[in-house]
SERO-4910 file (N, C-alpha, C, O; in steps of 0.05 Angstrom, whole numbers):
BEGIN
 pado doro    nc1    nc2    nc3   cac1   cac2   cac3    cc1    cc2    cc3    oc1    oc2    oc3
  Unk    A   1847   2468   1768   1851   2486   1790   1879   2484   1799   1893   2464   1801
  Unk    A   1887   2511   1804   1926   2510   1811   1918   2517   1841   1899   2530   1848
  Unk    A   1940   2505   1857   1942   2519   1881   1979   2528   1889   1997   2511   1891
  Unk    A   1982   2554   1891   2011   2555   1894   2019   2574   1913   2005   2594   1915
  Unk    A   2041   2571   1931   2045   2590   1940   2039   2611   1943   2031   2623   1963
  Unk    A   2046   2623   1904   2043   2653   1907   2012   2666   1905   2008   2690   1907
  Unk    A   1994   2647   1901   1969   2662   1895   1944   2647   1919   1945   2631   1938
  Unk    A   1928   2661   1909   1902   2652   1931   1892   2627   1934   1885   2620   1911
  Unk    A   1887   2612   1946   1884   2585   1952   1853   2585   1947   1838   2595   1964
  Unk    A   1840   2574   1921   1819   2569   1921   1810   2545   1906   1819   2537   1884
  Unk    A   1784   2529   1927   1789   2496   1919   1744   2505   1907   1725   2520   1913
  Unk    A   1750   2488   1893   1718   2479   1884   1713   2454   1912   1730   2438   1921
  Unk    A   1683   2459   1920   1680   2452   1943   1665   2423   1932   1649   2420   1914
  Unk    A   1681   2400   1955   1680   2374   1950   1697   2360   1966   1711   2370   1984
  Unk    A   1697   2326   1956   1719   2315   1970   1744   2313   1949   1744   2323   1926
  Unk    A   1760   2299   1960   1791   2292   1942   1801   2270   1954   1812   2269   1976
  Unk    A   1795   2252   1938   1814   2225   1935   1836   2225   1936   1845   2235   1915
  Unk    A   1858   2216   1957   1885   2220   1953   1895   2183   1936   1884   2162   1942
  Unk    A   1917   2187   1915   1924   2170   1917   1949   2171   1924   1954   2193   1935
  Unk    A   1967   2158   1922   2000   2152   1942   2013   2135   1909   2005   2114   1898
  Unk    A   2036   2154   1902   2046   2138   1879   2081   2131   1897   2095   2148   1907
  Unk    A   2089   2098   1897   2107   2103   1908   2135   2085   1900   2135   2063   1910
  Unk    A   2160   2092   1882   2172   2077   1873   2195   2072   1885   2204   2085   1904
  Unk    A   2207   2045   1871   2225   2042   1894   2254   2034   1867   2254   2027   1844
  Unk    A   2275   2042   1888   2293   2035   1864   2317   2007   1875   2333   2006   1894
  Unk    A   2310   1986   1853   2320   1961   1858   2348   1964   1863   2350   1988   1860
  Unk    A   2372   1956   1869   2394   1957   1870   2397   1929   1883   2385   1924   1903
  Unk    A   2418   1905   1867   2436   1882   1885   2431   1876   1911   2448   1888   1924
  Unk    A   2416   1862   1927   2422   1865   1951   2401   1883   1968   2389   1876   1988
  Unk    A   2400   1908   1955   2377   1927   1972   2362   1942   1956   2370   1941   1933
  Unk    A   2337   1961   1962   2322   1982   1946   2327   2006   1955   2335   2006   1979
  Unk    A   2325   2026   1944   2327   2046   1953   2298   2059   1939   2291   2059   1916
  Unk    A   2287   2068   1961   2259   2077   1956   2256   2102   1951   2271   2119   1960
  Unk    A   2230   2107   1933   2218   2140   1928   2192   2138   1928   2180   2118   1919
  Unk    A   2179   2161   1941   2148   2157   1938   2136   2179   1928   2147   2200   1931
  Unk    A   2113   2177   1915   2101   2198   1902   2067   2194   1904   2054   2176   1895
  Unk    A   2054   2222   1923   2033   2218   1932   2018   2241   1911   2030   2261   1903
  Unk    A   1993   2235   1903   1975   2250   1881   1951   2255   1899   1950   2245   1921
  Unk    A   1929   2274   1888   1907   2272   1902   1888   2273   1880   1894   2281   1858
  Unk    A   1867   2265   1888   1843   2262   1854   1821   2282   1869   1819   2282   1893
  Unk    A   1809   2297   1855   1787   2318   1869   1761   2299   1861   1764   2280   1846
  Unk    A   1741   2303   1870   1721   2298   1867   1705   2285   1840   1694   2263   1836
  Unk    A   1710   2312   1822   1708   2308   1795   1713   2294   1772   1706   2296   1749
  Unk    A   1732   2276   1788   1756   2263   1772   1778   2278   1761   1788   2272   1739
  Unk    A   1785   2295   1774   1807   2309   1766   1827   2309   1790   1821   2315   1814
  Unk    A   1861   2300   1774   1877   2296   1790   1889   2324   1796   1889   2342   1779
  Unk    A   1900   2329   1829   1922   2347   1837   1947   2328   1834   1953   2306   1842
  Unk    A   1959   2349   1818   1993   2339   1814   2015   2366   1823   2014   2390   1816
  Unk    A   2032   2354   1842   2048   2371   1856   2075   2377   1839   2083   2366   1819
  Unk    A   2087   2398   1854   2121   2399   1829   2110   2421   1809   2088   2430   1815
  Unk    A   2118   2427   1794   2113   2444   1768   2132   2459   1760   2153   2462   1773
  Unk    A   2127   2470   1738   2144   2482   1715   2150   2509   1743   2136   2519   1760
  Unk    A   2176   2513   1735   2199   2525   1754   2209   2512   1777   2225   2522   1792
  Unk    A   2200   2492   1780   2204   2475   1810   2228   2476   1825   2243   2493   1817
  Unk    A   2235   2462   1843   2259   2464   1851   2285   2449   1853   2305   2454   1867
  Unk    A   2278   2427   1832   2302   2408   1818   2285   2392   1802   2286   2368   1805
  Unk    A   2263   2406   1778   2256   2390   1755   2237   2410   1742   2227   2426   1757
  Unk    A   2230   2412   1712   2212   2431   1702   2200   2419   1681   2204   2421   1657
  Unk    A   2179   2398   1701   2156   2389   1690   2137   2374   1712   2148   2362   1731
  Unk    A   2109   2374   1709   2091   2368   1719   2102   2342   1731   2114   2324   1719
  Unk    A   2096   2342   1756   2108   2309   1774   2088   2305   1804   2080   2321   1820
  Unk    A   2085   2277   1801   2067   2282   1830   2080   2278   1850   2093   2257   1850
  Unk    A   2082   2294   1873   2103   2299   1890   2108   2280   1902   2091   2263   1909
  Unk    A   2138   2277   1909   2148   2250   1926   2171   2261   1934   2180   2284   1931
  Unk    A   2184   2235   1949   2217   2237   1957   2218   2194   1966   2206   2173   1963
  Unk    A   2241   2208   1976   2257   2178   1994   2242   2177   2017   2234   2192   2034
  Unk    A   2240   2140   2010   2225   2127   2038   2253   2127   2053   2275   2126   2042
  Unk    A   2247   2129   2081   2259   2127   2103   2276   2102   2100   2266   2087   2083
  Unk    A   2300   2089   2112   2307   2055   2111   2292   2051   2137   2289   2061   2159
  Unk    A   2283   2028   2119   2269   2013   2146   2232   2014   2144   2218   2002   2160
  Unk    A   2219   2036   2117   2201   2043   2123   2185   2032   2101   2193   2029   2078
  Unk    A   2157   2025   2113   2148   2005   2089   2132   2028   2067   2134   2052   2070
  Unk    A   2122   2018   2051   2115   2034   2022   2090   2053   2043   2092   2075   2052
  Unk    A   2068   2036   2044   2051   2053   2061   2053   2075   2076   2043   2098   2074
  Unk    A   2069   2062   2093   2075   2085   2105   2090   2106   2100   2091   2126   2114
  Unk    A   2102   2101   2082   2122   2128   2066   2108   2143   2051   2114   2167   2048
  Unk    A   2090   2132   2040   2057   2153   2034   2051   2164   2042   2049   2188   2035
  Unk    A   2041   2150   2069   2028   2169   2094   2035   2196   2102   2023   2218   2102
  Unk    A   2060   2187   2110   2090   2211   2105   2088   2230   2089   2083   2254   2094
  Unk    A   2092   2219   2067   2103   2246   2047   2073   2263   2036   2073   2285   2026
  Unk    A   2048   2243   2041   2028   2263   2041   2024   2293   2059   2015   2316   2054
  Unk    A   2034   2283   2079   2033   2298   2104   2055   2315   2108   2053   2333   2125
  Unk    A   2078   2312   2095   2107   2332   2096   2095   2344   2066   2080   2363   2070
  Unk    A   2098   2340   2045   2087   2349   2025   2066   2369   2015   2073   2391   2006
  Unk    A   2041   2360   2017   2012   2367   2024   2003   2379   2045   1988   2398   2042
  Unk    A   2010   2370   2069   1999   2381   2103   1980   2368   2101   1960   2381   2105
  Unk    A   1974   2339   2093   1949   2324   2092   1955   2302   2111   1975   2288   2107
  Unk    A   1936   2298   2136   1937   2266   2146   1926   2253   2135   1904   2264   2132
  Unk    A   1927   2226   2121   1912   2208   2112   1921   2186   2111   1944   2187   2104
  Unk    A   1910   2156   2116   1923   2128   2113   1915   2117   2093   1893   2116   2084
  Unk    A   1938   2109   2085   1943   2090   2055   1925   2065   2058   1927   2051   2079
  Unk    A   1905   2059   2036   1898   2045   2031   1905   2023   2011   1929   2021   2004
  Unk    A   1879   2001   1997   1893   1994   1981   1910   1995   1958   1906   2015   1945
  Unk    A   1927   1981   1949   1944   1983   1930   1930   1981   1900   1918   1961   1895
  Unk    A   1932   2000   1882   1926   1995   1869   1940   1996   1837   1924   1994   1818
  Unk    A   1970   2000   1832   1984   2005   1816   2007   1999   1827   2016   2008   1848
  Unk    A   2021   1975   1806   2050   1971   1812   2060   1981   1782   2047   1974   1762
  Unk    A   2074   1991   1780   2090   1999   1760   2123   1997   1757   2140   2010   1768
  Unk    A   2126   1981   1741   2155   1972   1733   2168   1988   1712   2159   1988   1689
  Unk    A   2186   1998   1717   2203   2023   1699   2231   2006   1689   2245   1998   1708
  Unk    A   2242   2000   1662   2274   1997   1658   2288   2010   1670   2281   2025   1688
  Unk    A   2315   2006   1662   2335   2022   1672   2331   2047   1642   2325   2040   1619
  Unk    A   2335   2069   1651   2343   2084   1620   2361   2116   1629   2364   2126   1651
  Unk    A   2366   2124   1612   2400   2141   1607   2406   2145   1629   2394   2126   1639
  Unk    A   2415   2156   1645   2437   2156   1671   2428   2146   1684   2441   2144   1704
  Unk    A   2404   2133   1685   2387   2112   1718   2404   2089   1703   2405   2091   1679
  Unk    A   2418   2065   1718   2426   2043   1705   2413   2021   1717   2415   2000   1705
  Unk    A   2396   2020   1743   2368   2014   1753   2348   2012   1749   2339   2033   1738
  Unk    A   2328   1991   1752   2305   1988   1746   2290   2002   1773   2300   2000   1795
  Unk    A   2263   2016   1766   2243   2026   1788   2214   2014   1787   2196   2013   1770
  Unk    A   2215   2006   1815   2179   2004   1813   2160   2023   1828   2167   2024   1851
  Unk    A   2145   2034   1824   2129   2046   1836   2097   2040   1843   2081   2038   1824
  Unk    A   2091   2037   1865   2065   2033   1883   2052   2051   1877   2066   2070   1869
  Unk    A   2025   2056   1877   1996   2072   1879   1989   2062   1895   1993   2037   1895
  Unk    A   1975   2075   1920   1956   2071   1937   1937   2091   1941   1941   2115   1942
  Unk    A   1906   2072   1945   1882   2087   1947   1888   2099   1973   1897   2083   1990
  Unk    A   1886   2136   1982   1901   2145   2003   1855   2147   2019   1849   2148   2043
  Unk    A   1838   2148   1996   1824   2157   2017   1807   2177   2008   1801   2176   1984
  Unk    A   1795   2199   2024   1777   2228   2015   1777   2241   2037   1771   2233   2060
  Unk    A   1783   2265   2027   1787   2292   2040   1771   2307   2038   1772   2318   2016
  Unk    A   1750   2315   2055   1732   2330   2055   1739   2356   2049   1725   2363   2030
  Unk    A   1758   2376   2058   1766   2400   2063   1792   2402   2050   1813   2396   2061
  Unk    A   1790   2410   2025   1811   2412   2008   1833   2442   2008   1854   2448   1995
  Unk    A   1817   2456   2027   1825   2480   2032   1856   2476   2053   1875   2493   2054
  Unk    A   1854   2450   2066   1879   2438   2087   1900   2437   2075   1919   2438   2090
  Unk    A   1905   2436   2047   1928   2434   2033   1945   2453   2040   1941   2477   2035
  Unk    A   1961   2446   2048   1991   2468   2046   2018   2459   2038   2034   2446   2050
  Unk    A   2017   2469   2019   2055   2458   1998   2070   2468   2017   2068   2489   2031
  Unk    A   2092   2444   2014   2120   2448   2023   2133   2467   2002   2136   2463   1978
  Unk    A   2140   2485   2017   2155   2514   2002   2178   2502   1997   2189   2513   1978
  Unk    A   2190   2486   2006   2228   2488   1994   2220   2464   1977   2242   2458   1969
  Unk    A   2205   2449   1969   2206   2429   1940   2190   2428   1926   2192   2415   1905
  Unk    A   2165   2442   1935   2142   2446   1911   2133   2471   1907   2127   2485   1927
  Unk    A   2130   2480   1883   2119   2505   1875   2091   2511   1878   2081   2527   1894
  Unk    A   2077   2491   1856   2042   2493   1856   2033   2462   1857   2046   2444   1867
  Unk    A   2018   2460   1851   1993   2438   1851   1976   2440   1833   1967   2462   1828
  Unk    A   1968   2416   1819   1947   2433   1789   1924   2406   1795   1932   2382   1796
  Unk    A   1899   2414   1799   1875   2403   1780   1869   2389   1756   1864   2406   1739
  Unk    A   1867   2368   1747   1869   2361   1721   1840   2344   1719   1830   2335   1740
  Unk    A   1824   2340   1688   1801   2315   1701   1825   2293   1690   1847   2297   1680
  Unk    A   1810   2267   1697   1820   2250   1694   1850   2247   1663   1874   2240   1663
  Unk    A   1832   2255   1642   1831   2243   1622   1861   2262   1612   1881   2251   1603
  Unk    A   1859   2295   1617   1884   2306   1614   1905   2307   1634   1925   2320   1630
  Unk    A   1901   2292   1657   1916   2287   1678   1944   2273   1666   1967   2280   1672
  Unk    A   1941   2258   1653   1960   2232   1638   1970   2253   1619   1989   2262   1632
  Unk    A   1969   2265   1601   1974   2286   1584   1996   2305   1594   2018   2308   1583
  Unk    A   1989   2314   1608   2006   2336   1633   2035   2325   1647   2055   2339   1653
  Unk    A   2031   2295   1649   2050   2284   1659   2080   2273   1634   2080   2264   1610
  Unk    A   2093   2276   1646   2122   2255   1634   2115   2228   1613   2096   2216   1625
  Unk    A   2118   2217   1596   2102   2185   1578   2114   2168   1596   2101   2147   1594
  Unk    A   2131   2166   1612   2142   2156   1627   2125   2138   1649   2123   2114   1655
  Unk    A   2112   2169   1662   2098   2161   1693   2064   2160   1681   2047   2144   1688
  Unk    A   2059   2181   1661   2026   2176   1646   2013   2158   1645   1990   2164   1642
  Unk    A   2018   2128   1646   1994   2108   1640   1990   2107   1667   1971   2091   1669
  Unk    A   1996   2116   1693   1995   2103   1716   1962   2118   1725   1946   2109   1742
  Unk    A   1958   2140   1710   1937   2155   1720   1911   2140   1712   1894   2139   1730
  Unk    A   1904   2128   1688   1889   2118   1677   1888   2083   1700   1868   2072   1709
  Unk    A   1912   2076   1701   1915   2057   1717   1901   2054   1741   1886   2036   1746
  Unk    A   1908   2073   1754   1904   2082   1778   1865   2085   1779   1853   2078   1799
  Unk    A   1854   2096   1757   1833   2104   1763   1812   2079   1748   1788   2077   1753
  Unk    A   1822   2063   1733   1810   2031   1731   1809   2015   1754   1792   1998   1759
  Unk    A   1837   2025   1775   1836   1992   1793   1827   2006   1810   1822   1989   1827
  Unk    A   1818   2033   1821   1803   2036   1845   1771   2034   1829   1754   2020   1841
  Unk    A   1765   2042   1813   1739   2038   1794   1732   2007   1799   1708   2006   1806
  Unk    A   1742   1987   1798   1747   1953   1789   1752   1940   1813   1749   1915   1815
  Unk    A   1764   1959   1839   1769   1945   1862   1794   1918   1854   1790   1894   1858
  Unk    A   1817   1927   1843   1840   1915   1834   1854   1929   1828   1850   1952   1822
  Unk    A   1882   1913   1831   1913   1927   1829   1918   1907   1801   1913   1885   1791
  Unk    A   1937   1938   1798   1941   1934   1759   1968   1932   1758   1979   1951   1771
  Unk    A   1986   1913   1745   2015   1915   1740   2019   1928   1708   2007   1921   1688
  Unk    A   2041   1949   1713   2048   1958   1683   2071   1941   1689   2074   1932   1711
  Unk    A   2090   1936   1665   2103   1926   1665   2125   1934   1654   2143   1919   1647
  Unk    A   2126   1960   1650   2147   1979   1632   2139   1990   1603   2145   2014   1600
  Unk    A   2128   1978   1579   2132   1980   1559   2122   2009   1552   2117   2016   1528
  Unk    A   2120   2023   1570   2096   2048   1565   2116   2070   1570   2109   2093   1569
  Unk    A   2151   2060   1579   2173   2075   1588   2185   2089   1568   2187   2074   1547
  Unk    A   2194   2111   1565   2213   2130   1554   2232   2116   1551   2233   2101   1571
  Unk    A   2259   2109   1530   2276   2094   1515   2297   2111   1521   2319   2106   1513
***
């Protein structure tokens, strides 16, 4: 299921699991943070924000930005669900750390957080931020990872073991683009 701007907003009726993907980028001394919040529908199928024509990338991404300084991972979830999405929801547990190399112009290593954000009864509340996201897509589980970058892809599968298992999963990079 797409939801975008330009067309009619229609959700298959259920809840949606938000999760909160949120990376941070290591630097000497300090991090400089990014967060990236997903939502899972009912069915097991992920919403992923960003998309092909987007507005500085042209490929499937689950929407994020920069944590605030000063602002902890959680709550930069919370945030960007809600500037992002138009969704209130509180970050729960953690359930994906993900460790990224440094690779071609990043000379930084990144980690990125998942957090269980929760369920959304009324999926109809969604409303994209017009100046950085285009659409939103539906995926089930299994082509969710498929859709995405090889980069950020194992995190989906990740993501849906450690809330399944009630545990947080460390990748550890090896699953990274070279």
């Amino acid at each position: 299921m797409q939801i975008s701007m330009n067309e009619n907003r229609t959700f298959k009726r259920g809840h949606i699991q938000l999760l909160h993907q949120r990376p941070v980028r290591c630097e000497p001394g300090r991090c400089r943070r990014q967060h990236r919040p997903g939502t899972v529908h009912q069915s097991g199928g992920l919403a992923d924000g960003g998309g092909y024509g987007g507005h500085y990338r042209n490929y499937w991404a689950v929407p994020g930005g920069m944590v605030d300084d000063g602002e902890p991972p959680h709550m930069c979830a919370t945030r960007e669900v809600g500037e992002e999405l138009g969704l209130r929801v509180r970050s729960g547990r953690l359930l994906v750390v993900d460790w990224v190399p440094p690779m071609g112009d990043r000379q930084r290593p990144i980690m990125n957080f998942i957090f269980d954000g929760g369920n959304v009864t009324d999926p109809s509340r969604i409303r994209l931020q017009t100046d950085e996201l285009d659409a939103a897509q539906f995926w089930p589980w299994e082509q969710a990872a498929t859709q995405l970058p090889h980069a950020t892809a194992a995190r989906i599968p990740a993501a849906r073991t450690a809330r399944k298992n009630q545990q947080t999963i460390f990748l550890p990079g090896e699953h990274a683009d070279t």
